[in-house]
NUBATOR-666511 format. One record per residue: x, y, z of N, C-alpha, C in turn; residue number from 1; residue in three letters. Coordinates in pm, whole numbers. Layout:
NUBATOR-666511
    n.xx    n.yy    n.zz   ca.xx   ca.yy   ca.zz    c.xx    c.yy    c.zz   nr  rest
       X       Y       Z       X       Y       Z       X       Y       Z  NUM   ALA
...
end
This chain:
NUBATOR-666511
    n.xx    n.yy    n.zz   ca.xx   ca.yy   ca.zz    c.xx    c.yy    c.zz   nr  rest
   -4443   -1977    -185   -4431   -1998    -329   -4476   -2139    -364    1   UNK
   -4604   -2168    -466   -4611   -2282    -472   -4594   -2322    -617    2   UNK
   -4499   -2446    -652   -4462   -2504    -760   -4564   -2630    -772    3   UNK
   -4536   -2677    -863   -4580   -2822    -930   -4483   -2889    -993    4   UNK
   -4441   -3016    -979   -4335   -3122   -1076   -4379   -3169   -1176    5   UNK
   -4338   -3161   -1297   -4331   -3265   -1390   -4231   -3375   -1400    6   UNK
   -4290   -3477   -1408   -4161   -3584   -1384   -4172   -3648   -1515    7   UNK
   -4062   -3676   -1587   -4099   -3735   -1730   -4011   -3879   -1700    8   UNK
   -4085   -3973   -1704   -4063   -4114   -1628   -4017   -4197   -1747    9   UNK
   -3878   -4259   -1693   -3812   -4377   -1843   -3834   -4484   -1745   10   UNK
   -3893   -4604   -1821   -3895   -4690   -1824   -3746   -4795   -1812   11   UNK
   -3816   -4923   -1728   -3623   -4974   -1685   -3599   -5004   -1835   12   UNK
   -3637   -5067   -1935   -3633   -5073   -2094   -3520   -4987   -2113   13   UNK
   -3559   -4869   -2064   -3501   -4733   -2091   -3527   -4693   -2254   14   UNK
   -3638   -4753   -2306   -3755   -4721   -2431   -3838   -4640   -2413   15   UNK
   -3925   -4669   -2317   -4095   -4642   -2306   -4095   -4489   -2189   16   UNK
   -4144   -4409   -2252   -4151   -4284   -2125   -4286   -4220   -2105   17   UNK
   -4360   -4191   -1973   -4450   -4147   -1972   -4414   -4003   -1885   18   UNK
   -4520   -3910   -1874   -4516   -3820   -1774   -4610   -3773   -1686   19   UNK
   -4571   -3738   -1537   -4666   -3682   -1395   -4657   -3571   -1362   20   UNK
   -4780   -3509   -1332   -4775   -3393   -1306   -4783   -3391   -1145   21   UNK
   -4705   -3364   -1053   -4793   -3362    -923   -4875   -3219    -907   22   UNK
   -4937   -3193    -752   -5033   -3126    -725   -4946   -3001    -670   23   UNK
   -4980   -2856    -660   -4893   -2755    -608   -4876   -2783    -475   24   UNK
   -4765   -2737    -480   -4679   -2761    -300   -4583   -2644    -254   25   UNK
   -4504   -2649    -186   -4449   -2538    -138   -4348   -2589    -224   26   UNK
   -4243   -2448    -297   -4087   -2492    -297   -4003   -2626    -234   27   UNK
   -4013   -2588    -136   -3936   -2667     -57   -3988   -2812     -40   28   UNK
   -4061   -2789     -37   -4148   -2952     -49   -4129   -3045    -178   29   UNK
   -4164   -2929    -278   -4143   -2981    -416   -3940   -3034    -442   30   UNK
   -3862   -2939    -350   -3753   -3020    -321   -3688   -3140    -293   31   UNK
   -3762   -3160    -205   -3731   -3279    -152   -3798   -3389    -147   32   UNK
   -3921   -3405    -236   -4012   -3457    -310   -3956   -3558    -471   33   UNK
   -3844   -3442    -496   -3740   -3439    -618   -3662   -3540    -571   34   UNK
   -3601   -3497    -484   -3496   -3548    -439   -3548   -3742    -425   35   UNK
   -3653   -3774    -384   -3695   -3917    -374   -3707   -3932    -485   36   UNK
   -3764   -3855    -604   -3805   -3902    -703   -3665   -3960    -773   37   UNK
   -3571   -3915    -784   -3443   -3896    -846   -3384   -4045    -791   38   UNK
   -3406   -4085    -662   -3366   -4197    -593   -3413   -4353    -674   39   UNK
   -3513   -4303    -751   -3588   -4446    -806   -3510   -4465    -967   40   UNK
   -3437   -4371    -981   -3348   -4392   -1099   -3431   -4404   -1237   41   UNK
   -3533   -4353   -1256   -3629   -4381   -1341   -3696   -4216   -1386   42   UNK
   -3596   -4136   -1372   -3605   -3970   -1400   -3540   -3942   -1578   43   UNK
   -3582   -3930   -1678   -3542   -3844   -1754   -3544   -3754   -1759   44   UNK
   -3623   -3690   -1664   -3616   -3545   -1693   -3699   -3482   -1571   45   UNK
   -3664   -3377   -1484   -3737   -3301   -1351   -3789   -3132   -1432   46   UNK
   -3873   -3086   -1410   -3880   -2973   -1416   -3978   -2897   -1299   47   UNK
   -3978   -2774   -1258   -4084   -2726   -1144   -4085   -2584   -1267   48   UNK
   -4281   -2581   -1240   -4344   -2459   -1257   -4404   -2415   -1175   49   UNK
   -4463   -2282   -1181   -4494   -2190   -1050   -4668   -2171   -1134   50   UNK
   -4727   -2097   -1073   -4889   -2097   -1121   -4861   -1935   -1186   51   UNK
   -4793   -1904   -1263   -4770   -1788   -1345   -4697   -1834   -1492   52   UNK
   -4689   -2001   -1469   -4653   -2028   -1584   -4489   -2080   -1618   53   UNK
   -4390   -1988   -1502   -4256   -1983   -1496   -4193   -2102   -1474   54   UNK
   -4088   -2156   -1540   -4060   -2332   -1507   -3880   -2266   -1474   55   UNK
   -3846   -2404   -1390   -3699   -2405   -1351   -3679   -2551   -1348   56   UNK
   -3491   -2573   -1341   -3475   -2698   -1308   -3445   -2718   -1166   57   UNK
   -3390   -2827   -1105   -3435   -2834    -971   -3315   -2693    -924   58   UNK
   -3184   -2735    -931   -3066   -2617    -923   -3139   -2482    -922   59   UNK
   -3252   -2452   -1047   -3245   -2301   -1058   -3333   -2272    -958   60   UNK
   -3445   -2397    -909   -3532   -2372    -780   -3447   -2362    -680   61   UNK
   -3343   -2411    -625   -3270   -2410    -495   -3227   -2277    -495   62   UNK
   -3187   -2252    -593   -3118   -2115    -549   -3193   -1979    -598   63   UNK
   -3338   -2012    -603   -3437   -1926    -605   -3493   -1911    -489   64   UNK
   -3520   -2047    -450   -3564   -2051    -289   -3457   -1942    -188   65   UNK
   -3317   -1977    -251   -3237   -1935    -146   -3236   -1766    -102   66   UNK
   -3253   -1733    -214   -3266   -1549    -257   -3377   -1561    -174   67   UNK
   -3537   -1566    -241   -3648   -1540    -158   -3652   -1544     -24   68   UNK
   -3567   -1645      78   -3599   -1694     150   -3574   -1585     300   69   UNK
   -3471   -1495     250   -3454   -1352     365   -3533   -1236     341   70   UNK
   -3629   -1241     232   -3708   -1137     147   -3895   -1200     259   71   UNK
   -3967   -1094     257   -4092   -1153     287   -4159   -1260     160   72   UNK
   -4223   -1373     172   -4259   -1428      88   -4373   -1549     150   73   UNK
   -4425   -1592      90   -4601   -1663      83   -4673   -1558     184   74   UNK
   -4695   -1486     117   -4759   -1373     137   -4953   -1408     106   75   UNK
   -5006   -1341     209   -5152   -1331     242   -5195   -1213     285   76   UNK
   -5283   -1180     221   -5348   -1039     259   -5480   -1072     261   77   UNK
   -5558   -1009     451   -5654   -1035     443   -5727    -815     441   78   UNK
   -5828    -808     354   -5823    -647     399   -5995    -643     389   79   UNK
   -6004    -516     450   -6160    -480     499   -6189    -323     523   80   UNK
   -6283    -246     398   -6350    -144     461   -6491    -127     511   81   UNK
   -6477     -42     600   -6638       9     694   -6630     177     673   82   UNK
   -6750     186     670   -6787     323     511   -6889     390     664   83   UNK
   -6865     507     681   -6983     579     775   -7015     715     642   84   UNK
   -7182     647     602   -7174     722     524   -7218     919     527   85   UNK
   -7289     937     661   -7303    1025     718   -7196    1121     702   86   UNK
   -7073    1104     780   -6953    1167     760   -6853    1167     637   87   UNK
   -6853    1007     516   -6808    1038     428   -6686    1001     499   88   UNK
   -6652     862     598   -6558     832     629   -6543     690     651   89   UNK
   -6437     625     606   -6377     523     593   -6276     464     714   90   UNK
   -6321     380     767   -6193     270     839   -6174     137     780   91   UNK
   -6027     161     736   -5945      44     679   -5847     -30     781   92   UNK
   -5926    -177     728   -5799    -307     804   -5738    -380     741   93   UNK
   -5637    -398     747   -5557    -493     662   -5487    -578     783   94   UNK
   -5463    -708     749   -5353    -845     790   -5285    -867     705   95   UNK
   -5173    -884     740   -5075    -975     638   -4980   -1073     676   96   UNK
   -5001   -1210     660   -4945   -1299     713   -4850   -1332     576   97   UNK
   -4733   -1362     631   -4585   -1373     566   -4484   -1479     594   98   UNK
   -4381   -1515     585   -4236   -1550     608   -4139   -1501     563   99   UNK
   -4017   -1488     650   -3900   -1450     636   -3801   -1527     768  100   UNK
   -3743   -1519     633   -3602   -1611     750   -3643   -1768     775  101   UNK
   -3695   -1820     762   -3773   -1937     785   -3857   -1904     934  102   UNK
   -3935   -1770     934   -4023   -1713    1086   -4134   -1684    1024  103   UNK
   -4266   -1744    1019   -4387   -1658     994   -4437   -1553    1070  104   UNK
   -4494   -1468    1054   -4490   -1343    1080   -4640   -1282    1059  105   UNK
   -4703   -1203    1100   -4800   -1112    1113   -4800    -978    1106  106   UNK
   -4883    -864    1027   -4866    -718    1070   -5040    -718    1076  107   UNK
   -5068    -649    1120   -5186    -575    1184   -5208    -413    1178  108   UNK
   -5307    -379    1061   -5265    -251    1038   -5436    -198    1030  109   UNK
   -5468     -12    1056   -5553      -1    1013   -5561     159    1019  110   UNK
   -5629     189     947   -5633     379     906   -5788     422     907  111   UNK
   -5797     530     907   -5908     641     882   -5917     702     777  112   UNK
   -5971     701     716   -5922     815     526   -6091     852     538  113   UNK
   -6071    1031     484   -6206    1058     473   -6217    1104     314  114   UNK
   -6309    1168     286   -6392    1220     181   -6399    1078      79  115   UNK
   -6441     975     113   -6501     858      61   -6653     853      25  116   UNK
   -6645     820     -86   -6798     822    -120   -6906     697    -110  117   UNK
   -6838     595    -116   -6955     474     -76   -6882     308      19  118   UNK
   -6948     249       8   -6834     118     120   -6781      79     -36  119   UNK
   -6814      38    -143   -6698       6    -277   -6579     102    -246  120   UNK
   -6613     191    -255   -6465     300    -257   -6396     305    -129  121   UNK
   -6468     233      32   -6403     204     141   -6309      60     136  122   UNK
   -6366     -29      34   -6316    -169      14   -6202    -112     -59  123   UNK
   -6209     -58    -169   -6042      27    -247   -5937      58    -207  124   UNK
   -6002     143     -70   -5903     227     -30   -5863     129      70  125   UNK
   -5911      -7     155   -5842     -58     244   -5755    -179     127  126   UNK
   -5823    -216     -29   -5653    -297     -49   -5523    -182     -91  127   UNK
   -5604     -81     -90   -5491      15    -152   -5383     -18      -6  128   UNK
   -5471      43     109   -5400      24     237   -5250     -92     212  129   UNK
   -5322    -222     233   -5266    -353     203   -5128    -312     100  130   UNK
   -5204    -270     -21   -5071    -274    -126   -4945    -166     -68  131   UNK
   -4975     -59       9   -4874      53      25   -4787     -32     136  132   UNK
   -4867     -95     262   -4779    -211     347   -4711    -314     334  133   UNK
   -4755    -397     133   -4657    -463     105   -4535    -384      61  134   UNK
   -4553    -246     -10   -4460    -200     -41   -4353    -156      54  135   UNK
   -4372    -137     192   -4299     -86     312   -4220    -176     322  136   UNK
   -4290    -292     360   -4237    -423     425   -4147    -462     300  137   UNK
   -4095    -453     183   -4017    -479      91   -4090    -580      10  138   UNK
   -4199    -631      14   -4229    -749     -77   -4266    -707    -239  139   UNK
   -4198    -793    -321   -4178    -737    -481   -4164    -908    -524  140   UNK
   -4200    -873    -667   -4208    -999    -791   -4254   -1102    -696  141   UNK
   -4312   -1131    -662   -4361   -1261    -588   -4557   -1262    -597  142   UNK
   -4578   -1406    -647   -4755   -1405    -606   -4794   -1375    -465  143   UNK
   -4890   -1334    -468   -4981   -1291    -295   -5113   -1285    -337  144   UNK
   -5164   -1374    -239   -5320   -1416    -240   -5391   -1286    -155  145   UNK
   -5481   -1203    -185   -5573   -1087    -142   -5716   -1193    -116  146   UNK
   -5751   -1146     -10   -5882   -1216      69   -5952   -1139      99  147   UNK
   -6081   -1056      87   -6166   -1022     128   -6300   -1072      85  148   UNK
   -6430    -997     123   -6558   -1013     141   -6613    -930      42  149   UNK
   -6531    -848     -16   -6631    -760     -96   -6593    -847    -240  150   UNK
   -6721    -878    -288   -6711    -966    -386   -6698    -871    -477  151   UNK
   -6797    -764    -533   -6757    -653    -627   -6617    -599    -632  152   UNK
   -6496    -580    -517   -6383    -533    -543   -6304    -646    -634  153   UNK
   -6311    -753    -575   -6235    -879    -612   -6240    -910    -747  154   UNK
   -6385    -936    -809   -6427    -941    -899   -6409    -818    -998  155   UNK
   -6396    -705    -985   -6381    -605   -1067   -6212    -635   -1110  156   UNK
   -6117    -651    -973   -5996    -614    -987   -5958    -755   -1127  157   UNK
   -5970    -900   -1041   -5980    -998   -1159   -6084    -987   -1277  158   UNK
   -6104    -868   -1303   -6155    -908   -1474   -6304    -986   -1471  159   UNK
   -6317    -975   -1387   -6462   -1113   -1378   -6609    -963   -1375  160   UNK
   -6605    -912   -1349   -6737    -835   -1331   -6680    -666   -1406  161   UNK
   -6764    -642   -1488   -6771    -483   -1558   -6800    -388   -1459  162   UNK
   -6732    -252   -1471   -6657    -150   -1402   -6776     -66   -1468  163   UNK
   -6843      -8   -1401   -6931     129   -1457   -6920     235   -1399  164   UNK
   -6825     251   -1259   -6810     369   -1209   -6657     401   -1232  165   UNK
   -6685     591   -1249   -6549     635   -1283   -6427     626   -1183  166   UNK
   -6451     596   -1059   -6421     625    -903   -6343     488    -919  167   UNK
   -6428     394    -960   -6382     252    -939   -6278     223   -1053  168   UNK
   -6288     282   -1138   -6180     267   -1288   -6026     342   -1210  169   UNK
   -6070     479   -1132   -5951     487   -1107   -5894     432   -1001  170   UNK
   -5934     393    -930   -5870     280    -805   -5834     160    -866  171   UNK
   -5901     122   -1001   -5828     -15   -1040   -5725     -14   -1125  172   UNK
   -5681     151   -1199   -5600     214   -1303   -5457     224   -1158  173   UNK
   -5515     262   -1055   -5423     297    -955   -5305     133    -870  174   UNK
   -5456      86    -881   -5395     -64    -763   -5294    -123    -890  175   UNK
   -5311    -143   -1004   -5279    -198   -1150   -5145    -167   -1142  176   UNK
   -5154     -18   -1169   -4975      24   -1160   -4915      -9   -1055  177   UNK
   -4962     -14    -907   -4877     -39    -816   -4820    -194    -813  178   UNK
   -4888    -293    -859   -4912    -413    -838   -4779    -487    -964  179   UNK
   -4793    -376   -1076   -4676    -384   -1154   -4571    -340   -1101  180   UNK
   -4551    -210   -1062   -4422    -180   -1003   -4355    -224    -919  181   UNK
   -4408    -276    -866   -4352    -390    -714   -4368    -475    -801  182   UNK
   -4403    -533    -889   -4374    -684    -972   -4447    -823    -867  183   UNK
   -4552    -742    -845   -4657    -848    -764   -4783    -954    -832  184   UNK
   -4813   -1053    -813   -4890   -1124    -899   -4988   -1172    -809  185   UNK
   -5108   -1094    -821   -5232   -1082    -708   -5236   -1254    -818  186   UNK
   -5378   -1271    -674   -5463   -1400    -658   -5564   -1374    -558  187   UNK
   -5663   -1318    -625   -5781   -1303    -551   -5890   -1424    -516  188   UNK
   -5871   -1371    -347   -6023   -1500    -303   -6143   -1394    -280  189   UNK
   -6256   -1450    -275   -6386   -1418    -171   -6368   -1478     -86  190   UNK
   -6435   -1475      13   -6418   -1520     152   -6521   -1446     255  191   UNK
   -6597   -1538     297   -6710   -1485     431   -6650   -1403     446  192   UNK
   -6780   -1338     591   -6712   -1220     647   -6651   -1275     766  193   UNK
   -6702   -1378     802   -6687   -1433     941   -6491   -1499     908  194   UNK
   -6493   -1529     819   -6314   -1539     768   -6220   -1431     743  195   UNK
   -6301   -1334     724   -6230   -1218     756   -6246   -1131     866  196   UNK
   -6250   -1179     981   -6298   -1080    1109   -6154   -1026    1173  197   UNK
   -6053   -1064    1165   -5923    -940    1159   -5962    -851    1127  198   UNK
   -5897    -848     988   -5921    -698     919   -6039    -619     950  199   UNK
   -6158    -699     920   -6300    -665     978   -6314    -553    1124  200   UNK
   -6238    -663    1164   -6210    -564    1314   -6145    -434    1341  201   UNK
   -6017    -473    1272   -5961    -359    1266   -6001    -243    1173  202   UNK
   -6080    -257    1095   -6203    -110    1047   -6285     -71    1152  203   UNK
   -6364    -137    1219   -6426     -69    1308   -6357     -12    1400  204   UNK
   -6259     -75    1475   -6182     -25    1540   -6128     151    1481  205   UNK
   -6084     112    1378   -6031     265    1345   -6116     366    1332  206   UNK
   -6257     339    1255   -6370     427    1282   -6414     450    1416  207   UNK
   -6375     386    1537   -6415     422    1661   -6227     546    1697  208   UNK
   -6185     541    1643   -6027     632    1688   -5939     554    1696  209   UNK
   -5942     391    1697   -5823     300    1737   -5738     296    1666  210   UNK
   -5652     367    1663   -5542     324    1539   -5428     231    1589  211   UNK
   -5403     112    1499   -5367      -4    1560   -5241      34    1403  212   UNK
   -5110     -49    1473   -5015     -86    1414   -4896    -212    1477  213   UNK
   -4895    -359    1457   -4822    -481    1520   -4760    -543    1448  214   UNK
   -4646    -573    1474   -4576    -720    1343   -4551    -764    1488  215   UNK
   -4605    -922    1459   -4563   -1033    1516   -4519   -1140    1503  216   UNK
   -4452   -1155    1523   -4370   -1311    1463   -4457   -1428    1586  217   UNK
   -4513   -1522    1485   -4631   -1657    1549   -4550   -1772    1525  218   UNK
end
């Protein structure tokens, strides 16, 4: 979870006030970041916002942190489809790197889905993959950064590039609702392919029969 501080700074006068924004940081960082700031006695006022807009005071962050902190959270999804278009079959990979408990963590996942019609609709169906594994794993209301290579999925899903296929309207009518119902707040990257060679992998892999399933705690 990453916040930002506003610090609204009094002057020793205790007249003159200016204000700082710092740069996003983790929760916890932004904690104890506070905590020095507060030491210089020159605080009128602390507040932390999140990049969705949401502000707290330091109290309502501690014991926000504290809830999140047995729940999965700073969540990363890296995902990848490979389209055989001959057969009209799809292998999907997804990664998802996480924390819980104060343990980062790994899953490693990947499927076969057929009657697919092009690699766009193989890229769909592997964040669909992704989104049904955050839903397993319990992760809800929290931002999560999605990473792949297909610039057309990314771009369609954020609003940035126009939708002309019907196929693709409903995979983004589909990912939309799910993404609400779990109360999830995507953040889409692009990203080489060579940065995504997990997931990457684990598509081919599954189009060769490998069906792979791991959580690892790193």
């Amino acid at each position: 979870m990453k916040v930002s501080i506003t610090w609204e700074y009094k002057a020793s006068n205790g007249k003159a006030y200016t204000t700082f924004t710092s740069q996003w940081m983790a929760g916890t960082e932004a904690i104890q970041l506070a905590k020095d700031i507060e030491k210089t006695g020159r605080v009128q006022s602390l507040a932390f916002h999140d990049e969705e807009g949401e502000s707290w005071t330091k109290k309502e962050l501690q014991k926000l942190l504290k809830e999140v902190e047995t729940e999965p959270h700073n969540l990363i999804v890296y995902f990848d489809g490979g389209y055989h278009k001959e057969y009209r079959v799809a292998g999907l990979g997804v990664v998802i790197y996480f924390e819980q408990n104060n343990k980062p963590y790994r899953i490693r996942k990947n499927e076969v889905v057929e009657a697919i019609d092009s690699n766009n609709d193989a890229e769909y169906a592997a964040f669909w993959l992704a989104l049904r594994e955050l839903e397993t794993l319990g992760a809800h209301h929290l931002p999560v950064t999605f990473r792949g290579d297909s610039q057309v999925v990314l771009n369609q899903l954020g609003g940035e590039w126009p939708v002309f296929e019907e196929r693709e309207n409903r995979w983004i009518d589909r990912i939309e609702a799910k993404l609400a119902e779990l109360g999830l707040k995507p953040h889409y990257e692009s990203i080489g392919r060579a940065e995504n060679k997990e997931a990457d992998m684990l598509a081919t892999q599954a189009l060769k029969g490998e069906i792979i399933f791991s959580r690892k705690q790193l």
